[in-house]
N, C-alpha and C positions, 0 to 999 in steps of 0.2 A: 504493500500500500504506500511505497513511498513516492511514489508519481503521484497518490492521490494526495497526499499530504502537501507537496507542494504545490500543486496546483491549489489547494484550498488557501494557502500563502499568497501564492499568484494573485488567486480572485478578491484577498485581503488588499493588498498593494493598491490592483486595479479601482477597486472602488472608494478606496481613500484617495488616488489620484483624477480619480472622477470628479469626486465633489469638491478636490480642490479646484478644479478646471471652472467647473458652476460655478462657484464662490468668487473665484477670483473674475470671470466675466461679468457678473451682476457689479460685482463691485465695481468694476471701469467702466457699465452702462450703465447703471441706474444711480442716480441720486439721491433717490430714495430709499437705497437700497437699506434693508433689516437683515440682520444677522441672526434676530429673533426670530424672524419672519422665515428666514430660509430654513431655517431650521425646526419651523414648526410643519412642514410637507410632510405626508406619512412617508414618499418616496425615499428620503434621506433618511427619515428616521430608521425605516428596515433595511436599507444598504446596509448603514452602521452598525446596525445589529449584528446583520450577516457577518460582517467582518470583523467587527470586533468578538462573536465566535468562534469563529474556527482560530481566529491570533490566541486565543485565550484557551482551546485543544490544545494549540503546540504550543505553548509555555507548560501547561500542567505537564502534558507529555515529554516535554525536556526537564521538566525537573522528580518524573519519575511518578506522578499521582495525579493519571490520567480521570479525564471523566468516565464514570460508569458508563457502559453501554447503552442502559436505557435511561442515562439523562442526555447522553449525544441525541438517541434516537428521537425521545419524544421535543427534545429543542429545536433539531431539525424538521422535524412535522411543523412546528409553529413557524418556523421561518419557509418555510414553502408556502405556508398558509398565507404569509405576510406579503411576502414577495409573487404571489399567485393575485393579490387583492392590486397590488401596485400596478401591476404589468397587464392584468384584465381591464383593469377601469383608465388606464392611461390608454391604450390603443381601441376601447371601446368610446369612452365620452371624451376623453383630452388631449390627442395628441394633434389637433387642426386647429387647438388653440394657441401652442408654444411654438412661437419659432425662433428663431437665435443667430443672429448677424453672423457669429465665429462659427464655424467649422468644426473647431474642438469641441465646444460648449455644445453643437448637434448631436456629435459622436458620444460624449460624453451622458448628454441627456438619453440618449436611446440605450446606450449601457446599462445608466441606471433603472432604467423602466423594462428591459429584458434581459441584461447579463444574467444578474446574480440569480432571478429566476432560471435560467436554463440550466445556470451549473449546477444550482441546485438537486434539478431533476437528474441531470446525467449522474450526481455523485449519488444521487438515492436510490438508484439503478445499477451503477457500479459496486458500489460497497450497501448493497442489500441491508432495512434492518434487521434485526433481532428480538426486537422487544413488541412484542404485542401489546396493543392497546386499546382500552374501552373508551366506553361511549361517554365520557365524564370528560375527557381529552376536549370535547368540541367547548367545553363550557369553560375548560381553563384557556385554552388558545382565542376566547373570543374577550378577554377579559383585556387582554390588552387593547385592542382596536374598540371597543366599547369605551376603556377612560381617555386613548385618547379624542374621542366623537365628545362627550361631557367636557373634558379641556378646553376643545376649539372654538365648542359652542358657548361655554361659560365667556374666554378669551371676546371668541365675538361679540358676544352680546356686549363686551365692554370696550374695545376698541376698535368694532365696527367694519373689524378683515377678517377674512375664511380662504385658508389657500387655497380651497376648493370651491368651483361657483355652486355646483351640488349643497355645498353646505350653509349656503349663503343664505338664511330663512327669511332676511329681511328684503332680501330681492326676490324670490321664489316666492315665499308668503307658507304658511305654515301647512295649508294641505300639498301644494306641489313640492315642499321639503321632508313633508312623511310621507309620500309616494314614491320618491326618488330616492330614498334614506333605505325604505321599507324594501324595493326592488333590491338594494345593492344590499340588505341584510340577511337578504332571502338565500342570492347569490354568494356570499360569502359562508353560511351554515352551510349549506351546500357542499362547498369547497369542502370546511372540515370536514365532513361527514364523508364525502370522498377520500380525501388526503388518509383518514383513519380507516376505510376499507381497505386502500392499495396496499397501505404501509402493511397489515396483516395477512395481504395478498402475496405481498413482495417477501415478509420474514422467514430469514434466513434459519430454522432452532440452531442456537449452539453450546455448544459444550459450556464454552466460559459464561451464557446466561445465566447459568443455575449457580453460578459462583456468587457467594455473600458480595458484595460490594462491584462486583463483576468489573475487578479494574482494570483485568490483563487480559481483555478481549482487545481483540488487534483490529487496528484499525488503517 
């Protein structure tokens, strides 16, 4: 697995130099630019994620007290789930709205809205998991994209921006923002509910699962 291992480094690099490419073109085009602001997108927020997981595999893994199996496994289900939510709703409702003068900033924005989702799947595919999972999974993986929807909307309602026009209830008006909220909530259980079939479709049994702490499953 050590091809997979660095590549999952690779895709660490990539998407930290992703966002510094966004970061730094907003900042020599916009004026206005927020730091706050950029960083309140869910797309950034679950790149970061993605990457600062797997950095955070190979530090335990280098210093010998790797992650258990099935905390890789079920972390990774929730980050497909994230990056499945980013990459569906960006090429279905938002990608005719963002266009970007640089070339980098292009490259770099279609990265973040499908890289880290494909390598995802290809590594969930590649290094199969092991941990079977029930149905309680879809209620923890929804809990994050649930506070941060309460955030945005809290944020909104007092600073009167939504990175998202979806989430924008005071231009929408509050039935076409729980119809459109409501569709995409539908859409994302969904996902879970998927995500949690394959992963139990795709597990691999292994020896090292039934191990107390299961740390010297390879990976």
């Amino acid at each position: 697995m050590n091809i997979l291992r660095a590549l999952r480094l690779a895709l660490s690099v990539l998407i930290f130099t992703a966002v510094g490419i966004m970061l730094s073109h907003l900042l020599e085009t916009r004026a206005d630019f927020s730091a706050f602001n950029f960083f309140s997108y869910f797309t950034n927020q679950s790149n970061l994620l993605v990457a600062v997981f797997f950095i955070v595999d190979a530090v335990l893994r280098w210093r010998g007290r790797p992650l258990s199996r099935s905390v890789y496994d079920r972390t990774r289900g929730a980050l497909i789930l994230y990056m499945s939510m980013t990459t569906s709703i960006y090429w279905l409702f938002l990608h005719h709205l963002i266009h970007f003068s640089s070339p980098a900033a292009s490259v770099a924005n279609i990265f973040l809205h499908s890289g880290a989702f494909s390598f995802l799947v290809i590594d969930w595919l590649w290094d199969r998991p092991e941990t079977r999972m029930c149905k309680r999974f879809f209620v923890i993986w929804l809990l994050y994209p649930l506070a941060y929807i309460f955030v945005i909307m809290g944020l909104g309602a007092l600073r009167s921006w939504y990175p998202y026009p979806f989430l924008n209830i005071a231009q929408l008006g509050l039935q076409k923002w729980a119809v459109w909220n409501g569709i995409m909530a539908l859409g994302i259980g969904s996902f879970a509910v998927i995500i949690i079939m394959l992963n139990n479709r795709l597990r691999i049994p292994s020896a090292y699962s039934s191990l107390p702490g299961d740390r010297t499953a390879p990976r």
